[in-house]
DSSP file (Angstrom, degrees, kcal/mol; ACC not computed):
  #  RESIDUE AA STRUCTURE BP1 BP2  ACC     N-H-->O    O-->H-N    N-H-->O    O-->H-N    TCO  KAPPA ALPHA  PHI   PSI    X-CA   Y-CA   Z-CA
    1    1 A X              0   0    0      0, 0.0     2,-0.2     0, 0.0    30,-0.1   0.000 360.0 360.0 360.0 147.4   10.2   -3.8  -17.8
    2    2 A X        -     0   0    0     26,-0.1    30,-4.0     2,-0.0     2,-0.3  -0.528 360.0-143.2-124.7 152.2   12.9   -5.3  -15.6
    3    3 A X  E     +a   32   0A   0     28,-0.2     2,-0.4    -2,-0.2    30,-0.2  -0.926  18.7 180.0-140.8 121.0   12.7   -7.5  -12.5
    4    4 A X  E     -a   33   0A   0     28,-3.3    30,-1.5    -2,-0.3     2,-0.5  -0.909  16.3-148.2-113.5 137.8   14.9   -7.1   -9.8
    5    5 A X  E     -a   34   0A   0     -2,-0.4     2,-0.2    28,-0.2    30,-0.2  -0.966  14.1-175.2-117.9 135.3   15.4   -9.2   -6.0
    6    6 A X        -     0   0    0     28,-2.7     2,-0.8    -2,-0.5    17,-0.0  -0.781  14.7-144.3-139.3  85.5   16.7   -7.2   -3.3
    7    7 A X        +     0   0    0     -2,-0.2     2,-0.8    28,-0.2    30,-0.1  -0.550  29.5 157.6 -32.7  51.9   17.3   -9.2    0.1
    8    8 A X        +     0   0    0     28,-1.2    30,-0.4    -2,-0.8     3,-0.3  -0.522  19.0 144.7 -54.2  41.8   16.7   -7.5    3.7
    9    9 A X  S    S+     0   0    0     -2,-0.8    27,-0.0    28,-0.2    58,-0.0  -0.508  76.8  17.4 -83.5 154.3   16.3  -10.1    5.7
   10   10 A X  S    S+     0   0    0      1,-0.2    -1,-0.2    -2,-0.2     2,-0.2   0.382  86.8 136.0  53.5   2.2   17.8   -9.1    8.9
   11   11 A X        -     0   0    0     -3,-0.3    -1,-0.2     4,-0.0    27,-0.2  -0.509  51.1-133.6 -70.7 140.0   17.8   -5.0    8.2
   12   12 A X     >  -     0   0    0     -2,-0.2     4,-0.9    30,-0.0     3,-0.5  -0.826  46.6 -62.8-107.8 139.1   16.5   -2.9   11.5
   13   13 A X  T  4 S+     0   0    0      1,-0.3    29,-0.1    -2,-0.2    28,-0.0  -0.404 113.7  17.5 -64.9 167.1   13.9   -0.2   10.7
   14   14 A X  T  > S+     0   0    0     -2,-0.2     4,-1.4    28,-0.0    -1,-0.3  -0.776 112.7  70.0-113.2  27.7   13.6    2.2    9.3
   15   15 A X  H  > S+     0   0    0     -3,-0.5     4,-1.5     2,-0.2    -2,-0.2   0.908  95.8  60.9 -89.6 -25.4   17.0    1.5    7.0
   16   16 A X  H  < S+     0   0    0     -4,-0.9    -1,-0.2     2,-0.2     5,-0.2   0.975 105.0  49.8 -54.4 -49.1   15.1   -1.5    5.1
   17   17 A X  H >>>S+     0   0    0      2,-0.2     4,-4.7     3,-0.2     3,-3.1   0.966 113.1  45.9 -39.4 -55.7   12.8    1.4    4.1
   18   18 A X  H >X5S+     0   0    0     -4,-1.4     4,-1.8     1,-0.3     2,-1.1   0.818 111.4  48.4 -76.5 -87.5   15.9    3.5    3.0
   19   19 A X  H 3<5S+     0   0    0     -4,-1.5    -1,-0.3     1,-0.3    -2,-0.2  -0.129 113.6  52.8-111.9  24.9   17.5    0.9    1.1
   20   20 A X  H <>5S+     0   0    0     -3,-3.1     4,-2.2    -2,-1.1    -1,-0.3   0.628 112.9  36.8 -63.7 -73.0   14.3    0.2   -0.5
   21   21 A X  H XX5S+     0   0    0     -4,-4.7     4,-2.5    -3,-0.6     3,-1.0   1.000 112.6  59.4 -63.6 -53.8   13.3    3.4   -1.7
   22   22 A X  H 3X<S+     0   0    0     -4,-1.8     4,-1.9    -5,-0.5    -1,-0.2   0.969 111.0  51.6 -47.0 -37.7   17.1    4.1   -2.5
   23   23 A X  H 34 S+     0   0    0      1,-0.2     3,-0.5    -5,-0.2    -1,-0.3   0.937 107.4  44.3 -56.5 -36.6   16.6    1.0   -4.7
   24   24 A X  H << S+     0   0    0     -4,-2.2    -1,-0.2    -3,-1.0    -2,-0.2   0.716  96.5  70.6-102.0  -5.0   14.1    1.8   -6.2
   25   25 A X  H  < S+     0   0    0     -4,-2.5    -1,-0.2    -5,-0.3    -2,-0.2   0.919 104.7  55.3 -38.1 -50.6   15.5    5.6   -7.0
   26   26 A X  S  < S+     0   0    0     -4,-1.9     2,-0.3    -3,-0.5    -2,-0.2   0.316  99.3  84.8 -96.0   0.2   18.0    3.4   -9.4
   27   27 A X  S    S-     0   0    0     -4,-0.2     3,-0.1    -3,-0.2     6,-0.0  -0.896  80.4-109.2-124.0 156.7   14.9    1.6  -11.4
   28   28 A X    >   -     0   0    0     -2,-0.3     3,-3.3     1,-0.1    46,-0.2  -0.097  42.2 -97.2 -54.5 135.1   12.8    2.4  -14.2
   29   29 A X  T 3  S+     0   0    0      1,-0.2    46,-0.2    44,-0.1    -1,-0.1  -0.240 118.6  32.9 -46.7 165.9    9.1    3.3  -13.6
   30   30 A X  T 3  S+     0   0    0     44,-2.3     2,-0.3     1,-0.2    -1,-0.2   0.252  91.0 127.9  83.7 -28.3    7.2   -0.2  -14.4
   31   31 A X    <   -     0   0    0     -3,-3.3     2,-0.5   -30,-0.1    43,-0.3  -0.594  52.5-145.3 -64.7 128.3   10.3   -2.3  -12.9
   32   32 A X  E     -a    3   0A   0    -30,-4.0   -28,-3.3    -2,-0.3     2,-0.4  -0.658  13.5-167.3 -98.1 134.6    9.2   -4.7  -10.5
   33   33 A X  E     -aB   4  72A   0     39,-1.3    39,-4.7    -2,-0.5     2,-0.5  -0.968  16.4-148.0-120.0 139.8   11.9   -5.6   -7.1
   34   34 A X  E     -aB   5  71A   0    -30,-1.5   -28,-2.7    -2,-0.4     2,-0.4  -0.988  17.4-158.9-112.5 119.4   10.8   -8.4   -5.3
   35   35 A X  E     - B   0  70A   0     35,-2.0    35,-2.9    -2,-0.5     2,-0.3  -0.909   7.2-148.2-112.7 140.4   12.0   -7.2   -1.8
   36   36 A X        +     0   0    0     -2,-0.4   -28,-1.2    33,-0.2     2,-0.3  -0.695  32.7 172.0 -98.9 137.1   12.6  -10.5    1.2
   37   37 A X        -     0   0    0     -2,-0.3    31,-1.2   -30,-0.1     2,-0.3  -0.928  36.7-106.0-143.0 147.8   11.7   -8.5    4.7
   38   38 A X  B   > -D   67   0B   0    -30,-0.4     5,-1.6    -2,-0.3    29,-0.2  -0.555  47.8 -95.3 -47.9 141.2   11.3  -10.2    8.1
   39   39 A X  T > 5S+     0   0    0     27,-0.9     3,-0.8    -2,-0.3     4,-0.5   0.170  87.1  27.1 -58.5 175.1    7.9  -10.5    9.1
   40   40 A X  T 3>5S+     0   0    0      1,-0.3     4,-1.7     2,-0.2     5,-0.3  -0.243 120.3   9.1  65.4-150.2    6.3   -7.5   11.6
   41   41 A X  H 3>5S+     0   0    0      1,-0.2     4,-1.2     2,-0.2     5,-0.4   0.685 129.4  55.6 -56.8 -21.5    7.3   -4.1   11.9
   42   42 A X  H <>5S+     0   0    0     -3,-0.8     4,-2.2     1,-0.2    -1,-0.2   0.962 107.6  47.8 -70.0 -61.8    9.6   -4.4    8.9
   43   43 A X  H  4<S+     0   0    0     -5,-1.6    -1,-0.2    -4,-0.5    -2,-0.2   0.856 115.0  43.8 -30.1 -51.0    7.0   -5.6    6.7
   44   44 A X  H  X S+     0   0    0     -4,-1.7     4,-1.1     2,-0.2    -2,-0.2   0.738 108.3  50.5 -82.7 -28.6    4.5   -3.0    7.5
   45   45 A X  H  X S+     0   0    0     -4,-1.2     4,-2.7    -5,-0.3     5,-0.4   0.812 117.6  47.2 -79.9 -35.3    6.4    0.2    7.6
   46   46 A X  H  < S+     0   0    0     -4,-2.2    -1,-0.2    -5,-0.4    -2,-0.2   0.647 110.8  42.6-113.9  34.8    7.6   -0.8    4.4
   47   47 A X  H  > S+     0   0    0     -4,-0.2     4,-1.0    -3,-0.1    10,-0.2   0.461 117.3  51.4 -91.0 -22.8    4.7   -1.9    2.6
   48   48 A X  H  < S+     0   0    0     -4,-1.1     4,-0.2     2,-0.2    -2,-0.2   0.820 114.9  45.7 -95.5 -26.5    2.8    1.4    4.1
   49   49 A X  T  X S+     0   0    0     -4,-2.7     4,-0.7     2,-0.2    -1,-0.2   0.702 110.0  48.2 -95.4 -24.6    5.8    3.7    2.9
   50   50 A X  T  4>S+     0   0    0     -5,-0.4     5,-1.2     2,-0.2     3,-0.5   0.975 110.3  52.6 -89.6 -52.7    6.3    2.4   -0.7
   51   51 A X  T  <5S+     0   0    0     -4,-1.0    -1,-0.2     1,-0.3    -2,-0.2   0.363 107.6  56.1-126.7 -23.3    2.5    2.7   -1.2
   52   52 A X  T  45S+     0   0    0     -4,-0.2    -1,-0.3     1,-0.1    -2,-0.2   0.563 103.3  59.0 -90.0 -14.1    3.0    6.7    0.2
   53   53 A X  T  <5S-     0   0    0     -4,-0.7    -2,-0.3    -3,-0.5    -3,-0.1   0.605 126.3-106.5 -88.2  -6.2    5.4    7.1   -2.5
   54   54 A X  T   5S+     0   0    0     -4,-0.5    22,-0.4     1,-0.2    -3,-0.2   0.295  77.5 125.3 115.4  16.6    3.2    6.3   -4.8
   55   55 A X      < -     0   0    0     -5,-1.2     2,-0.4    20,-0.2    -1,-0.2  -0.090  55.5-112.5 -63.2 169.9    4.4    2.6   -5.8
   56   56 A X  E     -C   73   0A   0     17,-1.6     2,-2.1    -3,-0.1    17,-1.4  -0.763  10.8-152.0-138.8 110.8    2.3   -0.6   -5.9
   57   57 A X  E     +C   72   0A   0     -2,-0.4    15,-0.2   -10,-0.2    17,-0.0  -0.339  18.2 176.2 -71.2  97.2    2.8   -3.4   -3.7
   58   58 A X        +     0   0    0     -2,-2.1    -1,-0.2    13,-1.6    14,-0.1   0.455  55.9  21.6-117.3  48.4    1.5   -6.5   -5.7
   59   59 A X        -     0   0    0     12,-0.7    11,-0.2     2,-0.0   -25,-0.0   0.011  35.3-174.1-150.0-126.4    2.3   -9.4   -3.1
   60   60 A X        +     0   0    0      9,-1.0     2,-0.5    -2,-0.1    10,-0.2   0.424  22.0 170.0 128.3 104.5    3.0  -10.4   -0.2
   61   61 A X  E     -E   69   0C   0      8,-1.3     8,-0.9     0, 0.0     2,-0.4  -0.944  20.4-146.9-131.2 164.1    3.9  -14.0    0.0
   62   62 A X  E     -E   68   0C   0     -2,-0.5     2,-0.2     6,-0.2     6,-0.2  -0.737  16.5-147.0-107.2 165.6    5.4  -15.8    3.4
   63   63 A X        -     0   0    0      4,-0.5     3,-0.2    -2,-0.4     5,-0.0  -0.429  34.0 -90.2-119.4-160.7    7.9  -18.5    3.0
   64   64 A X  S    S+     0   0    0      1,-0.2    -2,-0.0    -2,-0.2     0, 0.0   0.260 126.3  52.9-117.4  11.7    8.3  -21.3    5.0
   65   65 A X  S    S-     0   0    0      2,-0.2    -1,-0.2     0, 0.0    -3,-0.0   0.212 124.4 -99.0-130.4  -0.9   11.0  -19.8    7.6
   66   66 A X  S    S+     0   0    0      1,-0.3   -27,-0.9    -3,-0.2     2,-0.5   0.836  80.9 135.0  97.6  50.5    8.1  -16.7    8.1
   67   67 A X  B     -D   38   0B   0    -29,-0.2    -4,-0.5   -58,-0.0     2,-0.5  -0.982  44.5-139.2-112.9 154.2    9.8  -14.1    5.8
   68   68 A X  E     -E   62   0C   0    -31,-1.2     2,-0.8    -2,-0.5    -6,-0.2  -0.826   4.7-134.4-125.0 140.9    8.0  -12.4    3.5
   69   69 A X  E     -E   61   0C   0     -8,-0.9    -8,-1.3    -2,-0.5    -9,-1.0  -0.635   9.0-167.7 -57.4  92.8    8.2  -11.1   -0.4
   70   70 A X  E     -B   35   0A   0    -35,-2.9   -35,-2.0    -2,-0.8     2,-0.5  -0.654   3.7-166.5 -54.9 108.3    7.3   -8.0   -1.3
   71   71 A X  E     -B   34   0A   0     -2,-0.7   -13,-1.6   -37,-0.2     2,-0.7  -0.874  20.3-167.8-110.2 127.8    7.0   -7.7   -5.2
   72   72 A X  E     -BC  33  57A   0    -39,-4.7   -39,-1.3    -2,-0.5   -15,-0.2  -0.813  10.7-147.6-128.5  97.9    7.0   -3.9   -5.2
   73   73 A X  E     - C   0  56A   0    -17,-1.4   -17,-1.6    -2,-0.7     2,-0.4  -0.478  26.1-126.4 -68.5 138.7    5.9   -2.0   -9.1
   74   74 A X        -     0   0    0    -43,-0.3   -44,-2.3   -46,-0.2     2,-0.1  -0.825  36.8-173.5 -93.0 132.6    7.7    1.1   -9.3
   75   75 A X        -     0   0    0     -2,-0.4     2,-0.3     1,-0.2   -20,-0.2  -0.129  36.7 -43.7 -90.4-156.2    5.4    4.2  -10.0
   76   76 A X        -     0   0    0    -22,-0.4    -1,-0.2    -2,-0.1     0, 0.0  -0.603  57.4-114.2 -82.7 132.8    5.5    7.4  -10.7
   77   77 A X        -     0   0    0     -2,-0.3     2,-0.4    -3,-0.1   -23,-0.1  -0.482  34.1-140.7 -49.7 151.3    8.2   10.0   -8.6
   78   78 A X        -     0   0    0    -25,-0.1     2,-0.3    -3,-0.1    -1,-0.0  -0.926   8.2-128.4 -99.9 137.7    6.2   12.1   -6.7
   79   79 A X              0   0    0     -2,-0.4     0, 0.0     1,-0.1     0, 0.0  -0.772 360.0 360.0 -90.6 143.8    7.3   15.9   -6.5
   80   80 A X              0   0    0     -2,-0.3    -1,-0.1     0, 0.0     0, 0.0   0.113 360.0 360.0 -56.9 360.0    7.6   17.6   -3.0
């Protein structure tokens, strides 16, 4: 399994969503992305979206400048 960091600090929703999930289109199930989000609505839409796609969010840490780390387990695709 692979570990990948992918930087959105300053991304307006909802494209930090989209250039989440497109990231995480490109990784193996079981690969982990640790994604840097501004705090608030960015955080939440894309902790609540990755977690309807059937991933597992298994972090949340803040830093000392109030952004926060998503470390984000790739699941299973879900079919439509």
């Amino acid at each position: 399994m692979a570990e990948f960091d992918l930087d959105l600090r300053g991304v307006a929703c909802p494209m930090n969503f989209v250039k989440t999930r497109l990231f995480l289109d490109k990784i193996q199930e079981g690969d982990l992305v640790r994604v840097l989000l501004d705090g608030g609505e960015p955080l939440e839409s894309v902790s609540e979206s990755v977690e309807q796609d059937g991933h597992t969010v298994e972090a949340k840490d803040e830093d000392q400048e109030g952004h926060f780390m998503l470390s984000i387990r790739k699941g299973k695709a879900q079919i439509c």
